[in-house]
C-alpha positions in Angstrom: 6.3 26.3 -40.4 10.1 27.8 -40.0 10.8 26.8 -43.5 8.1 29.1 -44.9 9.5 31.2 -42.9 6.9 31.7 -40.3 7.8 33.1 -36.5 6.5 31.5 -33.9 4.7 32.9 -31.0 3.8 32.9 -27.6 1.1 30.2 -28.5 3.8 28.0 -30.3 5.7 26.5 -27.5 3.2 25.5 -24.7 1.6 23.3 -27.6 5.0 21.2 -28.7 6.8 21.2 -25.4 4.3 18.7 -24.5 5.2 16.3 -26.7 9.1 16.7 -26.8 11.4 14.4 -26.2 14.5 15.9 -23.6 16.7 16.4 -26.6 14.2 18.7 -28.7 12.7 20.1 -25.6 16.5 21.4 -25.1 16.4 22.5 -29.0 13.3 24.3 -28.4 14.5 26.0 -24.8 17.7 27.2 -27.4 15.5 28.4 -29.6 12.9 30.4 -27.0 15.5 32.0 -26.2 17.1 33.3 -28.9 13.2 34.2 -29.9 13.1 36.3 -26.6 10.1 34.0 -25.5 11.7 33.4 -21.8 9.7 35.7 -20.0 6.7 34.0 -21.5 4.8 32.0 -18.5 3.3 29.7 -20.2 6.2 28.8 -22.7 8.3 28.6 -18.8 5.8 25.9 -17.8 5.5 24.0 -20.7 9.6 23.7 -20.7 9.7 23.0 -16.5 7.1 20.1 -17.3 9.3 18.6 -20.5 12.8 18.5 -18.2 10.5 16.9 -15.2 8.8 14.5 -17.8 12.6 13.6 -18.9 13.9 12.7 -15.4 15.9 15.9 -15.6 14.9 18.0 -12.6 18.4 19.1 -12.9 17.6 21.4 -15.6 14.2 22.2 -14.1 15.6 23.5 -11.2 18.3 25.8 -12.7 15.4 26.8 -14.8 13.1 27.5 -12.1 15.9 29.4 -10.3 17.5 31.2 -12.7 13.6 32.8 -14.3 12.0 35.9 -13.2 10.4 35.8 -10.3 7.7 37.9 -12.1 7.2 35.0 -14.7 6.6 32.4 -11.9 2.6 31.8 -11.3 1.1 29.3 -8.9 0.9 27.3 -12.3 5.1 27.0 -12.5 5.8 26.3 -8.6 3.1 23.8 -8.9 5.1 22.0 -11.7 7.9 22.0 -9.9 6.5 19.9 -6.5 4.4 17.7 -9.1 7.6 17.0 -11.6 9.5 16.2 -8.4 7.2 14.3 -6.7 7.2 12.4 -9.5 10.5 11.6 -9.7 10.9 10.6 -6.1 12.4 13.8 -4.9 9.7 14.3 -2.1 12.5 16.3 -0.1 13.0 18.4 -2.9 9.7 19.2 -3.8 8.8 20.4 0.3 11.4 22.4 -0.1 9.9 24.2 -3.4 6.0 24.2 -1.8 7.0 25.9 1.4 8.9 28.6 -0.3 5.3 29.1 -2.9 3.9 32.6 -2.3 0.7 31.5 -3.1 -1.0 27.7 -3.3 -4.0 26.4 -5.1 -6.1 23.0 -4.3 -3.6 21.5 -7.2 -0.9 22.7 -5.2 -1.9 21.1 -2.0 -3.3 17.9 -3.5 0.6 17.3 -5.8 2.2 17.7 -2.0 0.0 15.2 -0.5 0.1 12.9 -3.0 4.2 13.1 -3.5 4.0 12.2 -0.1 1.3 9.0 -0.5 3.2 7.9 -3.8 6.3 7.5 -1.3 4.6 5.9 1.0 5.3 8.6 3.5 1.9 8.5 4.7 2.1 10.2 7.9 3.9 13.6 6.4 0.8 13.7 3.9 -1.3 13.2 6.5 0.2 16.4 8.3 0.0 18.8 4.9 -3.8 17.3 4.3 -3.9 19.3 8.4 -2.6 22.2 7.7 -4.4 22.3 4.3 -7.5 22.4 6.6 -6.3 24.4 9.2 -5.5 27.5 6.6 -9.4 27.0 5.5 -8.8 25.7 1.8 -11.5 24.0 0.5 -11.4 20.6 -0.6 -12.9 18.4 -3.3 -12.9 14.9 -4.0 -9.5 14.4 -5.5 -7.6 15.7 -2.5 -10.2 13.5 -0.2 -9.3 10.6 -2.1 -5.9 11.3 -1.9 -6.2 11.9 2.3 -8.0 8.7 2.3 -5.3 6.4 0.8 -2.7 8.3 3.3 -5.2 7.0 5.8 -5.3 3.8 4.3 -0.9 3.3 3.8 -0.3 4.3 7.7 -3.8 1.9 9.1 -4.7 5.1 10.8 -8.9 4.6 10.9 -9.2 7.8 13.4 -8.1 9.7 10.8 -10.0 8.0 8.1 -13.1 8.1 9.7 -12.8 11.8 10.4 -11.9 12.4 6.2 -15.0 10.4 5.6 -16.5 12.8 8.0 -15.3 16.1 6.5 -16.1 14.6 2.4 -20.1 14.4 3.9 -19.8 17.7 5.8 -18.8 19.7 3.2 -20.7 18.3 0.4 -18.4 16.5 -1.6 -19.5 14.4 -4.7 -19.3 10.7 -3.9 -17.6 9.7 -7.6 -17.1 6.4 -8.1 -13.1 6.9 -7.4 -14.2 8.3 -4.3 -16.6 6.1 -3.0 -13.8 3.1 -3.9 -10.9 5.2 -1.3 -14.0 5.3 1.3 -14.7 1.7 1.0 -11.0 0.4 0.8 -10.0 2.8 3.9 -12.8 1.1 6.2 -11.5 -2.8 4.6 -7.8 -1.8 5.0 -8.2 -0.3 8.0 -9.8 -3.8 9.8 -13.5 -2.3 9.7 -14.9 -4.5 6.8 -18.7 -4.1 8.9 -18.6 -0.3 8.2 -16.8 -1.2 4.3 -19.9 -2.7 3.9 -22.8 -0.4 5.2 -20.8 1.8 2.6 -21.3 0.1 0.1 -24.5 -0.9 0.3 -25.7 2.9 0.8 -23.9 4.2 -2.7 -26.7 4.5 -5.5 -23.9 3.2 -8.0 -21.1 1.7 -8.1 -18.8 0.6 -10.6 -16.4 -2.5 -11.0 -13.4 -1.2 -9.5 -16.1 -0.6 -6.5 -17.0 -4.3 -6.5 -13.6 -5.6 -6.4 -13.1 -3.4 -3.7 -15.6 -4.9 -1.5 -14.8 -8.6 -2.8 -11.1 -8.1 -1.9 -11.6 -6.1 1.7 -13.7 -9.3 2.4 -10.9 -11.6 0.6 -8.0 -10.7 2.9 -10.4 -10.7 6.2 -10.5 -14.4 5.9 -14.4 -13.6 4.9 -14.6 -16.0 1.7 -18.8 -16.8 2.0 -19.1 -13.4 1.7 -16.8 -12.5 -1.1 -18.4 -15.4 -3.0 -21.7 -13.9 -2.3 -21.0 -10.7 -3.4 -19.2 -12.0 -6.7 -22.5 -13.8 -7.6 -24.3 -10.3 -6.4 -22.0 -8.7 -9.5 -22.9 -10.6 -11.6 -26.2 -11.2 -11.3 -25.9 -6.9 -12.0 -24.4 -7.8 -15.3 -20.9 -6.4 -13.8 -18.5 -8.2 -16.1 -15.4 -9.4 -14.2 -11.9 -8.4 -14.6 -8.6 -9.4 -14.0 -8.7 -7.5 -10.5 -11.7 -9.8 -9.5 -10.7 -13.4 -10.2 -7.1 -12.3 -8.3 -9.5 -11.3 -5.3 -11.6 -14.5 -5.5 -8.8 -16.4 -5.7 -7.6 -14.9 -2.8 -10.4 -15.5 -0.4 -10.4 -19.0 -1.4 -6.8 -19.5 -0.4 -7.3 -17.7 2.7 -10.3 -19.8 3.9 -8.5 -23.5 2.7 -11.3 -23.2 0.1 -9.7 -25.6 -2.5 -12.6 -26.8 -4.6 -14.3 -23.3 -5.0 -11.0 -21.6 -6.3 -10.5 -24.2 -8.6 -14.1 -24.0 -9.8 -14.0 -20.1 -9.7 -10.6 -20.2 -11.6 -12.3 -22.2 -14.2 -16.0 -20.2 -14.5 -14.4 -16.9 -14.6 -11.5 -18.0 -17.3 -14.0 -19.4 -19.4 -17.4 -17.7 -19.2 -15.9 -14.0 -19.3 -12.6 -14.9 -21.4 -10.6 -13.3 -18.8 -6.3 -14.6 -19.5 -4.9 -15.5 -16.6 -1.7 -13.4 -15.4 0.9 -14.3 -13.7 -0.5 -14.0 -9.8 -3.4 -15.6 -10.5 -1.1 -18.7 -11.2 0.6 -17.9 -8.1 -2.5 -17.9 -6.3 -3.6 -21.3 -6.9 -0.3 -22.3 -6.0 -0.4 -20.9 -2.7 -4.3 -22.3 -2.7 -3.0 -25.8 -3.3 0.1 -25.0 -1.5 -1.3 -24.3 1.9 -4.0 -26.6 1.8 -0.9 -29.2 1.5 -1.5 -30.4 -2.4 2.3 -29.7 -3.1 2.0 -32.1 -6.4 -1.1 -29.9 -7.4 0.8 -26.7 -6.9 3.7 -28.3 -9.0 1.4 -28.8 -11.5 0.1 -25.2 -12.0 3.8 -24.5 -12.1 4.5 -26.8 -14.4 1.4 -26.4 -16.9 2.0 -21.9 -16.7 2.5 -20.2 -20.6 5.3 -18.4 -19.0 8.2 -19.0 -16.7 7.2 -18.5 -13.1 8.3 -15.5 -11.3 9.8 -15.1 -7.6 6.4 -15.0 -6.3 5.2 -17.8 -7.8 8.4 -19.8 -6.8 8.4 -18.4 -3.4 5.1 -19.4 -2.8 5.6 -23.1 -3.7 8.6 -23.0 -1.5 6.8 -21.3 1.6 4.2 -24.4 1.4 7.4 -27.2 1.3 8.7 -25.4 3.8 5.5 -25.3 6.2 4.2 -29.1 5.3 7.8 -30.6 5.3 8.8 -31.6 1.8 12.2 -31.3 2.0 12.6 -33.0 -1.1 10.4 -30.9 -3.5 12.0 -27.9 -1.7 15.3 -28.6 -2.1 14.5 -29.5 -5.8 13.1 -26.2 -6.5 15.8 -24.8 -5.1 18.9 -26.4 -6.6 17.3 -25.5 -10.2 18.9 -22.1 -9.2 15.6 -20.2 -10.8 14.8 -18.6 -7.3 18.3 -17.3 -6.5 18.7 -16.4 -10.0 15.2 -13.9 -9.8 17.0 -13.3 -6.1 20.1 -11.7 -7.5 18.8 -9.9 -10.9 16.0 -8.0 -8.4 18.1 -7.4 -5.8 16.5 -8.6 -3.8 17.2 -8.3 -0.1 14.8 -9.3 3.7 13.0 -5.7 4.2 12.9 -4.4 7.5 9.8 -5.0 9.6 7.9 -2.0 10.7 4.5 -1.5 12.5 2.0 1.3 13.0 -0.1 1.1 15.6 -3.0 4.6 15.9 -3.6 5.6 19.4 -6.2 8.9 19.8 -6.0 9.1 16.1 -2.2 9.8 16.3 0.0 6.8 14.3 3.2 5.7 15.3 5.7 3.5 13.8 8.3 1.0 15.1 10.8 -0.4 13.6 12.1 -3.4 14.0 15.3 -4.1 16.6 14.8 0.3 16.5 12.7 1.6 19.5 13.4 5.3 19.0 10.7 6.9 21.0 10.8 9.3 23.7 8.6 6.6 25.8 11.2 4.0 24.6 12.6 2.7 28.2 8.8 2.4 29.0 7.4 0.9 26.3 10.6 -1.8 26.2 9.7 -2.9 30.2 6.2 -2.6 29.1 7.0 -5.1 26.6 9.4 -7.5 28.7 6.5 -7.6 31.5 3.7 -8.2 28.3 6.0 -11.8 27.5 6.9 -12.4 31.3 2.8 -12.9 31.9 2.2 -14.4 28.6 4.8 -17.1 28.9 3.2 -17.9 32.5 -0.2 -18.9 30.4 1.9 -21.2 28.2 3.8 -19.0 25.6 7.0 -20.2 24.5 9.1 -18.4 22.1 9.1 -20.1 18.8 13.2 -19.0 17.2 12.5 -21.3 14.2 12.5 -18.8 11.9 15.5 -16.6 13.6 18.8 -16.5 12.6 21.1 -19.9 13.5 23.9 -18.3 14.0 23.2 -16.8 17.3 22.5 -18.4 21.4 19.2 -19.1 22.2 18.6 -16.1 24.8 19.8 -13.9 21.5 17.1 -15.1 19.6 14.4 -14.7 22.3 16.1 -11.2 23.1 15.4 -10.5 19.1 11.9 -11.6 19.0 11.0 -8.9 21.8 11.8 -6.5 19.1 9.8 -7.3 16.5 7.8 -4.4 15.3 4.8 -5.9 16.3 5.2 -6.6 19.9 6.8 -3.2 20.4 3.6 -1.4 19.0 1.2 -3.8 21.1 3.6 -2.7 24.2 3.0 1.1 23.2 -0.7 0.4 22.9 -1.3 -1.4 26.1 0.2 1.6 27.5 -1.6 4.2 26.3 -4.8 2.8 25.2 -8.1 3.0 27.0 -9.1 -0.2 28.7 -11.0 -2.6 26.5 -10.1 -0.4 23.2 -9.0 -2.2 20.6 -5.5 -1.8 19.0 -5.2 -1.7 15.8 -1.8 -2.3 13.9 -0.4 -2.3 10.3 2.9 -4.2 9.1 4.8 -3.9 6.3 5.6 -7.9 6.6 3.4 -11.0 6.9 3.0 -11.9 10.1 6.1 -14.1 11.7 4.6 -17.5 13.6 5.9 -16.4 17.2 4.1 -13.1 16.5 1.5 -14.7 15.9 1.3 -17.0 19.1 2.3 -13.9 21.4 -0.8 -11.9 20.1 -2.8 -14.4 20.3 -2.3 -14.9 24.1 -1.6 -11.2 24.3 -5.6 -10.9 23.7 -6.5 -13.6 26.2 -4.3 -12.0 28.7 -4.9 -8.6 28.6 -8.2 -8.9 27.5 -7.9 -6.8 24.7 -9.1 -7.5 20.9 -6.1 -6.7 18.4 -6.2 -6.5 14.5 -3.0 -6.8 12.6 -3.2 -6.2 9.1 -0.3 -7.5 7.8 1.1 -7.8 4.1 -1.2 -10.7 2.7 -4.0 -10.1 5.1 -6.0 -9.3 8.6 -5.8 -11.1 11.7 -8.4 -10.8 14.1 -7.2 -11.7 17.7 -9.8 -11.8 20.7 -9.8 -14.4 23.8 -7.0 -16.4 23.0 -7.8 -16.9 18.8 -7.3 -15.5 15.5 -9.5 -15.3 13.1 -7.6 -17.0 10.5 -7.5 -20.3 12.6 -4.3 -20.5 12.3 -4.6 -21.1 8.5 -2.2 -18.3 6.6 
């Protein structure tokens, strides 16, 4: 077109900006200048979108600065706290959506969603509030979005209030929709009301069903996942990937050896699905915990591809639960696990638990009890394992560090993130009400105990979600049985 010669025009830019990589998007931003297009709001846009698209917010900021104010619409701020959100830069982008004039729905809904994509679920929680409290209108992509904040931080309160607010105001239950409804209530440890969901929606589509298969997966409920899988298919849902991982994974849960391996085989062959890497990984951990070490070995062994940390991890967690020292020590003088170790980086992530008390969530942290109730909430805690170990609780410091006295390992067991959020709850929770906890971590085996008596003492029912599943405590048990 410029060799004709033919001049571009306000329409030209917008349309290749797009589709620029960073060094002709900089070419083109040369050349919109020396065109006199820079007052052009659309051609602005288009060239804030290509620096945020190249992981240059760098540029984008000195452009967004450095423009006339009278070419900035709701359109360019917008950009900015999506592009930044994007990148990571959630402090950034507040800083750019509480100086916008004006806001639309896209506006809000790139805010909350920075906020959910860095898992700050909490802060999204408080701009989907004062969202509502300005008297903006919602529609079912900023619902969905406030229902996987709701989801990240365990807070059901506040989940069951969005759900609340979607039927109030006459929001269309899509299909993505309907999926953040059902996954809130499963994530959030209410897999009875998950369900009554579910069976109300007219449609649904497969991303619905594995939903439901996988809330019921990591409650330890494997009849009913089964149950439901037949259900699907018996619809003529064809299976994914998605699915056979969720079978898969209430099989292990449950000790359910002979179904996964039947399951494994049906769904590989009768729907041609290939397995992935965690699928291997989760018949390793079937075998694993069930004990079959040599079975597990073999999955490893028999895998088209070389076995992730995961998968390795996995095989050593069972050694290291059933006692083969030998296999375990194997596995780890081949060097592969510290190896995947080093090139990830990987390093022990700090534990941290939210608990939702009068549909307000708070986190602890690990060792960190930075609360203005925190001199309370500690006794409350030291009194919570003083009448626990008098009905048989003893601290179990296997799996604390070696290098410390015994009283210092007890001492550091009180702080787990867990104990500290029951504390807080069994202080300001009604009597009876159940607590109700998220953590980042799976669940540590003196945790485990503690809560368990914790239930039978106090006579409260507490469900802790942790990272590979829910634990249902009530009059001494957990639902798992001990078996995760």
């Amino acid at each position: 077109m410029l060799s004709l010669p033919l001049a571009p025009d306000h329409f030209t830019f917008p349309r290749l900006l797009p589709a620029a990589p960073l060094p002709l998007a900089a070419q083109l931003h040369a050349l919109l200048l020396k065109l006199n297009f820079h007052s052009h709001t659309q051609s602005l846009n288009a060239l804030l979108a290509a620096y945020l698209a190249g992981a240059r917010p760098d540029l984008a900021s000195l452009l967004f600065r450095t423009s006339p104010y009278a070419t900035l619409d709701v359109t360019s701020w917008t950009t900015m706290v999506n592009g930044l959100c994007r990148l990571g830069l959630v402090e950034e982008a507040r800083e750019v959506f509480d100086g916008m004039p004006e806001r639309n729905l896209v506006s809000w809904n790139s805010m909350i969603s920075g906020y959910v994509k860095a898992e700050r679920f909490l802060d999204a929680l408080e701009v989907f509030d004062e969202m509502r409290a300005l008297g903006v209108e919602g529609n079912g992509f900023v619902a969905t979005t406030a229902l996987v904040a709701c989801t990240g931080a365990g807070a059901l309160a506040r989940g069951r209030e969005v759900h609340r607010w979607v039927q109030q105001s006459g929001i269309e239950m899509d299909a993505k929709l309907a999926t953040a409804v059902v996954d809130m209530y499963c994530k959030c440890g209410c897999v009875d009301e998950a369900w009554r969901v579910f069976d109300s929606l007219p449609a649904r589509g497969l991303t619905t069903w594995n939903c439901m298969i996988g809330g019921f997966a990591v409650h330890g409920r494997c009849d009913d996942a089964l149950e439901l899988f037949r259900r699907m298919e018996a619809a003529g849902v064809a299976p994914d990937d998605v699915t056979l991982l969720n079978i898969l994974t209430a099989c292990a849960h449950a000790g359910e050896v002979s179904e996964g391996r039947r399951y494994f085989n049906h769904i590989v062959e009768r729907h041609g699905i290939e397995p992935k890497m965690e699928h291997y990984g989760c018949m390793v951990d079937l075998f694993g915990r069930a004990g079959q070490l040599d079975e597990a070995k073999k999955v490893i062994d028999g895998m088209p591809m070389e076995p992730d940390l995961a998968v390795l991890g996995a095989l050593l967690g069972a050694c290291k639960i059933h006692g083969d020292v030998d296999l375990g020590e194997a596995i780890g003088r081949g060097g592969q696990v510290r190896r995947l170790m080093d090139e990830r980086n990987v390093s022990k992530e700090a534990g941290r638990s939210v608990i939702e008390i009068d549909g307000e969530a708070r986190e602890f942290r690990c060792g960190n009890l930075c609360h203005p109730q925190g001199e309370e909430i500690y006794a409350m805690a030291v009194d919570m394992v003083r009448r626990i170990r008098a009905e048989g609780y003893v601290p179990d410091t296997t799996e604390a560090l070696h290098d410390v006295a015994e009283e210092d390992k007890e001492a550091a067991l009180l702080h787990h993130s867990e104990k500290l959020a029951i504390a807080f709850g069994l202080l300001r929770a009604r009597p009876r009400e159940t607590l109700r906890i998220t953590k980042n971590l799976r669940v540590c085996r003196d945790c485990h105990e503690a809560t368990k008596i914790v239930s039978r003492v106090f006579d409260r029912e507490i469900v802790v979600r942790d990272r590979n599943r829910f634990h249902h405590f009530k009059d001494g048990t957990c639902s798992c049985k001990d078996y995760w």
